[in-house]
C-alpha positions as CSV (number, residue, x, y, z in Angstrom):
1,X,0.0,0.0,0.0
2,X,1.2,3.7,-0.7
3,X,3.1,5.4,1.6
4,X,2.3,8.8,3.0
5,X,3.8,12.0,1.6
6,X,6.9,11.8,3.8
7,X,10.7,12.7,3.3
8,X,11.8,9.2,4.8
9,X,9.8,6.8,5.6
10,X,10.1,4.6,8.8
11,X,12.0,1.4,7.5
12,X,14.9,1.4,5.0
13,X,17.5,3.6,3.7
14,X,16.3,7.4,4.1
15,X,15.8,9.2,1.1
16,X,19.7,10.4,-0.1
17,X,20.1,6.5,-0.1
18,X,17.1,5.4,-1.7
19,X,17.3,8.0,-4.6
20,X,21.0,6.3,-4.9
21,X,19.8,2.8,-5.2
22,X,17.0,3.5,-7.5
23,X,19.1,5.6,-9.6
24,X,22.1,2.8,-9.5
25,X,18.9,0.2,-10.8
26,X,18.1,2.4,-13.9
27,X,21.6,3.3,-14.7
28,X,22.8,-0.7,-15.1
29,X,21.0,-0.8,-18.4
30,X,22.3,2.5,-20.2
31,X,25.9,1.7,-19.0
32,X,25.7,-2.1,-20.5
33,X,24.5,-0.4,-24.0
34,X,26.6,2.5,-24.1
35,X,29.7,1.4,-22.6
36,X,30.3,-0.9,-25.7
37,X,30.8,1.4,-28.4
38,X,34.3,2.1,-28.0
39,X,34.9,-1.7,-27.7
40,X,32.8,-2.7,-30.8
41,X,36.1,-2.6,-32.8
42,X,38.0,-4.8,-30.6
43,X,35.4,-6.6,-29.9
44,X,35.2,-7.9,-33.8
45,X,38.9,-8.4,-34.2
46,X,38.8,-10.5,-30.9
47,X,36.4,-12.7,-32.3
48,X,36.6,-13.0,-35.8
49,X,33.7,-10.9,-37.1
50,X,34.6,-10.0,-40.3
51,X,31.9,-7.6,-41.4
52,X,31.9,-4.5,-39.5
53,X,27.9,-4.1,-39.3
54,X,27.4,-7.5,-37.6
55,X,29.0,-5.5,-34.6
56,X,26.2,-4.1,-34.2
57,X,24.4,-7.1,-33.0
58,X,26.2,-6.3,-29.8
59,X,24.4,-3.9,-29.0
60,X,20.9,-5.6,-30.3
61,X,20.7,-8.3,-29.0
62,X,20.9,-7.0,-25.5
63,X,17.5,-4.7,-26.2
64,X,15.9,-7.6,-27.5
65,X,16.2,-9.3,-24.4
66,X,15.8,-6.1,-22.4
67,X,12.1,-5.7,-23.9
68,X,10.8,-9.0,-24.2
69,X,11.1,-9.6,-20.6
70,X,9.1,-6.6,-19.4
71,X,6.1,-8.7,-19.7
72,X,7.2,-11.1,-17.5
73,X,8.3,-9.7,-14.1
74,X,5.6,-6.9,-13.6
75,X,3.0,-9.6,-12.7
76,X,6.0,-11.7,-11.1
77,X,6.6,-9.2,-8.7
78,X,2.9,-7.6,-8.2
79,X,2.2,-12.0,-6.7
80,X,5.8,-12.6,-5.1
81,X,6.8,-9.1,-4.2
82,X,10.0,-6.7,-5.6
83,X,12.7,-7.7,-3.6
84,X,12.6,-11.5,-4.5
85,X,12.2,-10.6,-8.5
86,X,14.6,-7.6,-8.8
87,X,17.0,-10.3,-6.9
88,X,16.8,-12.9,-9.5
89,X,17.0,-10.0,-12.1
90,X,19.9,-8.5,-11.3
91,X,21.9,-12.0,-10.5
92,X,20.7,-13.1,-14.7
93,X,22.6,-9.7,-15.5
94,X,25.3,-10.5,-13.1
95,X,26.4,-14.3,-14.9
96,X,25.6,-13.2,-18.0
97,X,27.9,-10.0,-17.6
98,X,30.3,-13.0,-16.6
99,X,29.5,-15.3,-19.4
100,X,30.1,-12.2,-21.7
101,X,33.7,-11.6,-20.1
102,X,34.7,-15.2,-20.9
103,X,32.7,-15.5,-24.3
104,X,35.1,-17.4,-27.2
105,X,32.9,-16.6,-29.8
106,X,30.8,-14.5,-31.0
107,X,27.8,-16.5,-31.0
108,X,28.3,-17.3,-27.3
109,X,28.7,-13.3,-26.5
110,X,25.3,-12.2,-28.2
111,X,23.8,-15.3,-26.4
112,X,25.2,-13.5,-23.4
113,X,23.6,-10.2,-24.3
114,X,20.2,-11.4,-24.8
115,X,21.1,-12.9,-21.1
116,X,22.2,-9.5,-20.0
117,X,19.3,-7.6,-21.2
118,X,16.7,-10.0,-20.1
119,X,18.0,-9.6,-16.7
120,X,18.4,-6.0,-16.4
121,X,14.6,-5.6,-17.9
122,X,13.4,-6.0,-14.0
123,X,15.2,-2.4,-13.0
124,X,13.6,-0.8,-15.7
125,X,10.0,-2.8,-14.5
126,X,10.0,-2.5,-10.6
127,X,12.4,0.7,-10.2
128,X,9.2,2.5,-10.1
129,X,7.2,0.6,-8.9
130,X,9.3,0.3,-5.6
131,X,9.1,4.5,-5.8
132,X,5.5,4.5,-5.5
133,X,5.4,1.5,-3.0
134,X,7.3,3.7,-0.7
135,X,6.5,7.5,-2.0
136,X,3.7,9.4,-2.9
137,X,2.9,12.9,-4.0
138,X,5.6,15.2,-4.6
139,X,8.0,13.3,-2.9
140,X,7.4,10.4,-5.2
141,X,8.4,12.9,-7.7
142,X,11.1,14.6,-6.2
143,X,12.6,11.1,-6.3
144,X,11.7,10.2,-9.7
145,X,13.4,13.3,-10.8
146,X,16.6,13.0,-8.7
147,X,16.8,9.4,-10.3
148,X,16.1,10.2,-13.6
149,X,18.5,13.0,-14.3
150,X,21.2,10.8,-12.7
151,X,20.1,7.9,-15.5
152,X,20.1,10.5,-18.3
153,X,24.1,11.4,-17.2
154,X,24.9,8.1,-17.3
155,X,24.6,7.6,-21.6
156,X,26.4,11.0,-21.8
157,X,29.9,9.2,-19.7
158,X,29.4,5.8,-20.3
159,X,31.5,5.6,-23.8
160,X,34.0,7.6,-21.7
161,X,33.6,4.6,-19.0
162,X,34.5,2.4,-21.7
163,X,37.3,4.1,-23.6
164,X,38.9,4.6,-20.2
165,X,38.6,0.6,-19.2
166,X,40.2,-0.1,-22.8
167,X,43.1,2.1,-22.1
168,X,44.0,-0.1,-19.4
169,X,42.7,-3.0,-20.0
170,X,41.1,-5.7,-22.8
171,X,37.3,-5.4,-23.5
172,X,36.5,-8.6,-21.6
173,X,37.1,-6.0,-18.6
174,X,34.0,-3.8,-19.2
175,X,31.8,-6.9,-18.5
176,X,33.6,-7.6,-15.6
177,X,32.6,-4.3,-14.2
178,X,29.2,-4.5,-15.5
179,X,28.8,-7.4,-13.6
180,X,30.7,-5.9,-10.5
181,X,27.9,-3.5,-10.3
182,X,25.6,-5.9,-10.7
183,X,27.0,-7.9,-7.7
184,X,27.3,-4.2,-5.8
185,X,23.3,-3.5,-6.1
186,X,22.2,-7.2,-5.0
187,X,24.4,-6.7,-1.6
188,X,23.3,-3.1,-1.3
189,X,19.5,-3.8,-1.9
190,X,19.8,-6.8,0.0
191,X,21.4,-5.8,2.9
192,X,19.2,-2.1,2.7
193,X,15.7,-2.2,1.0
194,X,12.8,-3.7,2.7
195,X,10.3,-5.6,0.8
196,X,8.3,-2.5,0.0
197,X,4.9,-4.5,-1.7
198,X,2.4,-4.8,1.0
199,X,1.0,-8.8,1.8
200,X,-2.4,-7.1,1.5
201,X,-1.4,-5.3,-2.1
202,X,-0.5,-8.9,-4.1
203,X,-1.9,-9.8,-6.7
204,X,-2.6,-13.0,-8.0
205,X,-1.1,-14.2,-11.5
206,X,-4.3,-14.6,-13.8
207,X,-3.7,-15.5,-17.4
208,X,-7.2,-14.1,-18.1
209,X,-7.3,-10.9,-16.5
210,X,-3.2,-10.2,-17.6
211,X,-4.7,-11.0,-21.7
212,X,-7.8,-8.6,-21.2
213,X,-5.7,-5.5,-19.8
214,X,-2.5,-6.1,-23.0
215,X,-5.9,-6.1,-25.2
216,X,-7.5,-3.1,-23.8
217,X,-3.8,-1.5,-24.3
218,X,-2.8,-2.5,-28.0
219,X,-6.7,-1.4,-28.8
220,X,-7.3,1.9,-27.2
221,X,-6.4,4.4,-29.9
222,X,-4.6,6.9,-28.1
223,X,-2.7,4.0,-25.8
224,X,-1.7,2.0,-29.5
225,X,-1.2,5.3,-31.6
226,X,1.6,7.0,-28.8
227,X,3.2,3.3,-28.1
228,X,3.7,3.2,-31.8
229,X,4.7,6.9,-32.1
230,X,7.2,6.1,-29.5
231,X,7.9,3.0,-31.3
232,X,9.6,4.9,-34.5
233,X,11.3,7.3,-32.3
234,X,12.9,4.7,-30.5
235,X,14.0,3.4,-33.8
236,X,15.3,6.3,-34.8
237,X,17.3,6.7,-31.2
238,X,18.9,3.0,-31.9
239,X,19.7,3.7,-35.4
240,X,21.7,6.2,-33.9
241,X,23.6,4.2,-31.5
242,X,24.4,1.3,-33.6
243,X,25.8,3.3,-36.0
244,X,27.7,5.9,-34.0
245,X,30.9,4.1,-33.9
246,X,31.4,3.5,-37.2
247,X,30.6,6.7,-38.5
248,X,33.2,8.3,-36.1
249,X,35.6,5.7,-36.9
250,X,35.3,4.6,-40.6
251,X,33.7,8.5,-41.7
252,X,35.0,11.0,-40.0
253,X,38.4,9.3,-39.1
254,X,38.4,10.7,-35.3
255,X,38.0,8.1,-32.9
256,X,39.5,10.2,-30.3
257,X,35.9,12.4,-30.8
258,X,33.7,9.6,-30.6
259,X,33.3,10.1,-26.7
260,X,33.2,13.8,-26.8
261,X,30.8,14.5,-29.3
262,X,28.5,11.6,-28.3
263,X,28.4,12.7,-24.6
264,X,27.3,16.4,-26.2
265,X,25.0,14.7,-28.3
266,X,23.4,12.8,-25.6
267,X,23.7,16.3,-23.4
268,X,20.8,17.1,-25.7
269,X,18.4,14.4,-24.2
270,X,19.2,15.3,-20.7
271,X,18.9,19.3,-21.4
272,X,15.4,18.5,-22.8
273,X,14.4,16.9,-19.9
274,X,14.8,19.5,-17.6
275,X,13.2,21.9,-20.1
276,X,10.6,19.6,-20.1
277,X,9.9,19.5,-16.6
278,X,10.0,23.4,-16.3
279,X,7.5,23.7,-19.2
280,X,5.1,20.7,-18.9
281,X,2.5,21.9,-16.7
282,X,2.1,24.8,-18.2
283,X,2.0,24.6,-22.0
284,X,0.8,21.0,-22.2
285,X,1.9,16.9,-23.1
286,X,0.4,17.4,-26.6
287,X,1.7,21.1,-26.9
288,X,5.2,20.3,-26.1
289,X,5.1,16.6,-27.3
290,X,4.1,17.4,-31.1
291,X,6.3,20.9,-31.5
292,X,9.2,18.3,-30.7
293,X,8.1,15.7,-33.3
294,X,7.8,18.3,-36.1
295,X,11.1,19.6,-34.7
296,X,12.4,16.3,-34.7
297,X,11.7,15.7,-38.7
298,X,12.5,19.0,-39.4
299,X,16.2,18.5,-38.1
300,X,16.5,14.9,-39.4
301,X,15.5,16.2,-42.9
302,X,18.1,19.1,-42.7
303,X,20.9,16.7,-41.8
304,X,19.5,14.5,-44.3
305,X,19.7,17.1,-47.1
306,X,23.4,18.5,-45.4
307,X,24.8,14.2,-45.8
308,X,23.4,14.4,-49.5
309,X,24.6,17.3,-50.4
310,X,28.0,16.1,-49.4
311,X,28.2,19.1,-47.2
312,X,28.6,16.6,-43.7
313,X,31.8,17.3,-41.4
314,X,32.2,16.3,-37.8
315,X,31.2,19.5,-36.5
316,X,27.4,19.2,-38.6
317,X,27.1,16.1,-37.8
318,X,27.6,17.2,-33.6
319,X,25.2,19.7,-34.0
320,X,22.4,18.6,-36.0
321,X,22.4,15.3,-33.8
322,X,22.1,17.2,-30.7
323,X,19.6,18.7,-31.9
324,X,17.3,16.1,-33.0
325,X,18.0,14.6,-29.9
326,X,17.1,17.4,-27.8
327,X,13.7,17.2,-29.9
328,X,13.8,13.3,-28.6
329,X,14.2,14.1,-24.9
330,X,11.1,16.7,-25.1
331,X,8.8,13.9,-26.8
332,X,9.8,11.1,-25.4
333,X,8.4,11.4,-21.9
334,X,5.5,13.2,-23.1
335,X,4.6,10.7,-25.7
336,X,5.0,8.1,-22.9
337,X,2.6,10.1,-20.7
338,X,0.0,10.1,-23.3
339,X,0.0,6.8,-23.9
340,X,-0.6,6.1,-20.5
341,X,-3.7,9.0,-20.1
342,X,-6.3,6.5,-20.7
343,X,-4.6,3.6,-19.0
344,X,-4.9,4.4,-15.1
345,X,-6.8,1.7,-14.1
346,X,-4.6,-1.6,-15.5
347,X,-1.5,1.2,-15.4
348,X,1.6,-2.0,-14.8
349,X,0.4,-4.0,-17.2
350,X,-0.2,-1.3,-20.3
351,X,3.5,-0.2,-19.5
352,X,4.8,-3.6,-19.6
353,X,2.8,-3.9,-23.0
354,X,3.7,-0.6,-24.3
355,X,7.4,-0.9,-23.3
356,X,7.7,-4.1,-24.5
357,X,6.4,-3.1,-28.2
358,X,8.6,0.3,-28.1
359,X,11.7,-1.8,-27.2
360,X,11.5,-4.8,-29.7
361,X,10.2,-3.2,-32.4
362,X,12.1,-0.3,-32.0
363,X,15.6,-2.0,-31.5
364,X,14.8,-3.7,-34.5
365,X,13.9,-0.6,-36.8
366,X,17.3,0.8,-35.5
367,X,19.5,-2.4,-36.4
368,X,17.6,-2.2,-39.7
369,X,18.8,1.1,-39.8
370,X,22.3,0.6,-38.5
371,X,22.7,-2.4,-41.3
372,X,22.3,0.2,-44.1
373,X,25.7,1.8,-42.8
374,X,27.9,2.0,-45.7
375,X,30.2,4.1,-45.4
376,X,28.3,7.4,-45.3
377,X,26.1,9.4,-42.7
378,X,23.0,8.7,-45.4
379,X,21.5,5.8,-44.2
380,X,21.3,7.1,-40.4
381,X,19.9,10.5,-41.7
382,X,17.5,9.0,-43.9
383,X,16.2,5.9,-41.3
384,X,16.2,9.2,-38.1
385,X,14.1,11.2,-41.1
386,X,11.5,8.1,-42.0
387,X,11.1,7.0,-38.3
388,X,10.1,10.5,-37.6
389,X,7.4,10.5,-40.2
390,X,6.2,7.2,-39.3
391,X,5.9,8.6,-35.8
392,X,3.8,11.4,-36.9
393,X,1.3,9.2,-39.0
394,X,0.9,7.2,-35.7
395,X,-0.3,10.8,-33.9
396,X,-2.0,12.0,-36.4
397,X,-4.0,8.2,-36.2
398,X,-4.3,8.6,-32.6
399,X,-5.5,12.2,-32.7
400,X,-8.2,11.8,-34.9
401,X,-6.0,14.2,-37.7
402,X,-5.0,16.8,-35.0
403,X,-2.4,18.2,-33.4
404,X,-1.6,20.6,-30.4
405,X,-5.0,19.7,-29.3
406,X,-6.3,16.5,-27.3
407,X,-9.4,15.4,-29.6
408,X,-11.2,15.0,-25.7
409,X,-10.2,17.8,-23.8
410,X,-10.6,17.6,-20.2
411,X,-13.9,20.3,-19.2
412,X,-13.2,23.4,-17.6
413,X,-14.3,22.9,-13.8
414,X,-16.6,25.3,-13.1
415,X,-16.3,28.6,-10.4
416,X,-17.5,28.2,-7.1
């Protein structure tokens, strides 16, 4: 049951602790993607993999076991509670980290990746949910806040995590300190949270009741357009990232940039999230939400027309990506909000549904992308620019044909 609106509840770590922990549980997942760029190029040589694009499977194959596991432990942990599940989670990600490290082929290392990602899907599953067991009201969201901007800085250093392990070590070492901090949040969580899911509060697991609620979320129009809008943008985000190393490396000839630029290009994200948060109440989801999607083609288009017209240095490419990311950081949490508007009442389970679509589909769309990579900027440029008119079409469906405007705005309460 929900905590009162208190700084520090009675059991536990107090709240400079707990904003820690639950921070630590949401950054595990960025750090395992983004610390592997600078290693993808080692990581081939190591073990053979002679195209340069299947590299990318790296980074793939962890997503697709990140999403497809979301389904699975919100219902585990609303029957057997969150300490047990995030537990289990967390150890998966801990031996596959492990399994990773000591991979002799290639085959066993994206093996290990799905193993990794499926693992690491229960932080991104019961890191809120353990917020609202034990928070409510603003200091829920004073929390979430404090977490979150700390799990936006962790893409903008994690390349730099990983360039620094391969200056002094072999690229088996950044598993080993995945899995390190793995093995650090399963003694700290053990040792420190309380199971925070009141006996009264579970939930059986009901294969009926579980189908009805994904239906009602894959067939409300405004829960199915925004997952899907969200969907392509997520695309467009992993198209990005998978081809991010090689563009720095085999385009622009600077891998001593790659970490620079791609912590200012993820700067973008984080920025835009703290705009957001400023802005949100008062101009609107749908306000803010669609201004950044129209932003967001109009930038991709511009870089596209910039890589075409053979016109594309570093410094273009730096800017114009941090730019359409900053567009992606202002939509992305108000396209996730939207979605959820009409979803209150079976709230867990349309997440897990929503966030399950938006990760598989979306990982996929961006290794599609990343595969196209060949040799030129083009192929991201054009994949950001199509995701970003898919994601439209999507809003447009889900709208009803308008923008700015909610097609059932809430009524105006009336004076007393």
């Amino acid at each position: 049951m929900t905590q009162p609106d208190a700084a520090q509840p009675a059991k536990g770590p107090g709240f400079p602790e707990f904003v820690c922990m639950i921070a630590l549980m949401m950054a595990l997942n960025a750090l395992a993607i983004d610390a592997m760029l600078p290693a993808l190029p080692q990581i081939g040589d190591a073990l053979g993999v002679a195209n340069a694009n299947s590299r990318q499977w790296v980074i793939t194959a962890y997503l697709l076991g990140f999403g497809a596991l979301q389904i699975v432990y919100g219902p585990l942990a609303d029957r057997y509670g969150r300490k047990p599940v995030i537990m289990i989670g967390v150890g998966v990600y801990v031996v596959f980290s492990l399994v990773a490290m000591l991979a002799p082929t290639f085959e066993t290392l994206i093996l290990a990746r799905i193993g990794q990602g499926m693992g690491s899907a229960a932080t991104r599953v019961l890191a809120v949910s353990i917020v609202r067991d034990r928070y409510s009201g603003r200091t829920m969201a004073r929390v979430m806040s404090l977490s979150f901007l700390v799990f936006l800085g962790v893409p903008i250093i994690a390349p730099s995590v990983g360039q620094a392990i391969l200056l002094v070590a072999p690229w088996e070492a950044i598993f080993g300190v995945l899995a390190f901090a793995g093995v650090a949040l399963m003694i700290w969580t053990g040792l420190r949270l309380p199971e925070t899911l009141a006996p009264a509060d579970r939930q059986p697991i009901e294969a009926r009741r579980i189908a009805g609620a994904f239906r009602e979320a894959l067939t409300n129009r405004i829960s199915i357009g925004y997952t899907l809008a969200m969907t392509a943008i997520t695309g467009a985000l992993f198209g990005f990232i998978n081809s991010s190393q090689q563009i720095f490396f085999d385009v622009f000839h600077a891998p001593g940039l790659f970490t620079t630029v791609f912590a200012c290009i993820a700067g973008g994200i984080a920025v835009a999230s703290v705009v957001n948060a400023k802005l949100v109440e008062r101009l609107g989801s749908r306000l803010i939400g669609h201004t950044a999607l129209l932003g967001f083609i109009g930038f991709g288009a511009l870089h596209m027309a910039v890589t075409l017209s053979g016109h594309e240095t570093i410094w273009t490419f730096g800017i114009l990506q941090a730019c359409t990311m900053f567009c992606f950081g202002l939509l992305a949490g108000n396209f996730g909000s939207m979605a959820m508007e009409p979803m209150g009442h079976i709230a867990g389970t349309a997440s897990s549904a929503q966030g399950f679509i938006s990760t598989i589909i979306g990982s996929l769309t961006g290794f599609l992308i990343g595969q196209q990579f060949d040799g030129s900027v083009v192929p991201m440029t054009v994949g950001i620019t199509a995701c970003g008119v898919a994601a439209l079409l999507c809003v447009l469906y889900a709208e009803r044909g308008r923008l700015f405007v909610g097609r059932n705005p809430l009524p105006v309460p009336a004076a007393s």
